[in-house]
C-alpha positions in Angstrom: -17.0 5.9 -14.2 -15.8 9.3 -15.2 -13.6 8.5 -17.9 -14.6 8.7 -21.2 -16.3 6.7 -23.3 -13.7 6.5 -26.3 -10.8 5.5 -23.4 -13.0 2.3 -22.2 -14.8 4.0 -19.6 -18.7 5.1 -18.8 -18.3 9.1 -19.7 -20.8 10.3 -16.6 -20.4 13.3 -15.4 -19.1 13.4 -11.3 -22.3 13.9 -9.8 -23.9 10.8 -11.8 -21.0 8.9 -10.9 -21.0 9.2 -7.3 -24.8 8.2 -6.6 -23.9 5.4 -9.2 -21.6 4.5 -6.6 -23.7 5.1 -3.7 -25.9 2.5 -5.5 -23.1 -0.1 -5.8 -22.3 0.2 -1.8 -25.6 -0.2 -0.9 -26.1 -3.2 -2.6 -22.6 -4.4 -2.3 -19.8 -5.2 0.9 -17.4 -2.6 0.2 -13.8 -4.0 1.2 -11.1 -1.9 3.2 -7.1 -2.3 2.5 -5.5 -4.2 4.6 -2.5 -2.4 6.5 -0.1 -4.1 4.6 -2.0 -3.3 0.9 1.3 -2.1 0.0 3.9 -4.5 0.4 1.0 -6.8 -1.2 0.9 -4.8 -4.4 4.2 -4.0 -4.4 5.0 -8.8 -4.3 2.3 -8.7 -7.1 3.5 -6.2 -9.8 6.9 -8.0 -8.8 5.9 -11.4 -9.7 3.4 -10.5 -12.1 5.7 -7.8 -14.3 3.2 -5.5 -13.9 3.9 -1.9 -15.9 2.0 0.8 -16.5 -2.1 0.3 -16.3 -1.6 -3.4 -15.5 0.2 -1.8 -12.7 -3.4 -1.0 -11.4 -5.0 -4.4 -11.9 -2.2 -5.8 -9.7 -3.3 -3.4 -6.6 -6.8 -5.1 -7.0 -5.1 -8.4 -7.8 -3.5 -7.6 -4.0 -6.9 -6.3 -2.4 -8.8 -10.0 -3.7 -6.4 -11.9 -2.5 -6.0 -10.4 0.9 -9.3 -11.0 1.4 -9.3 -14.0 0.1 -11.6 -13.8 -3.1 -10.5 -15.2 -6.1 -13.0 -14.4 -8.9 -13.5 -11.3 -10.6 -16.6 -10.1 -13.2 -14.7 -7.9 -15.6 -15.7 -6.6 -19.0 -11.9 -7.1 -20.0 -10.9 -10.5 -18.4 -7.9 -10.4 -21.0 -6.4 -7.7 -18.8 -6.5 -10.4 -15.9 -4.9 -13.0 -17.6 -1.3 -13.0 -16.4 -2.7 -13.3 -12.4 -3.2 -16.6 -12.0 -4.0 -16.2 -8.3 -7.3 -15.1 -9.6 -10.2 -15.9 -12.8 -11.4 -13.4 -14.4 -14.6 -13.5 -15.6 -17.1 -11.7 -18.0 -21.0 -10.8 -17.4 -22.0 -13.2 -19.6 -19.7 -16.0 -18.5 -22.2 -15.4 -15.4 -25.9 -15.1 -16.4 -25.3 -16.1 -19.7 -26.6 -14.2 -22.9 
């Protein structure tokens, strides 16, 4: 949320971004890792090639499936497109335009 704008993120400033988030956990389940969150996204950069940022879509590739969800809402479901454990989907694949 604190990255900027012209590197695909939201540009607020810290204190914005955490009652932002504070928002999004009060309206949302927020999910622990699992113990073994490691080894999980360690098997799915493995089988997924994973390198560099995709390397970062593959630990929450890991957290979904460990508890067991398998759809994402994502504003870049492109990035998602090599897990197929997993559909990636956009806003207005949801509600619609």
């Amino acid at each position: 949320m604190t990255r900027p704008r012209d590197v695909n993120g939201w540009g607020l400033k810290f204190e914005d971004a955490i009652e932002q988030m504070a928002d999004v956990c009060g309206s949302f389940r927020c999910l622990s890792e699992p113990p073994d969150i490691g080894d999980r996204w360690y098997q799915t950069v493995l089988s997924n090639r994973a390198m560099g940022k995709p390397a970062y879509d593959a630990k929450l590739v890991a957290l979904m499936t460990a508890h067991g969800i398998d759809r994402l809402i994502t504003l870049n479901p492109d990035d998602f497109a090599r897990y197929s454990e997993i559909t990636a989907l956009t806003p207005v694949q949801i509600i619609g335009t």
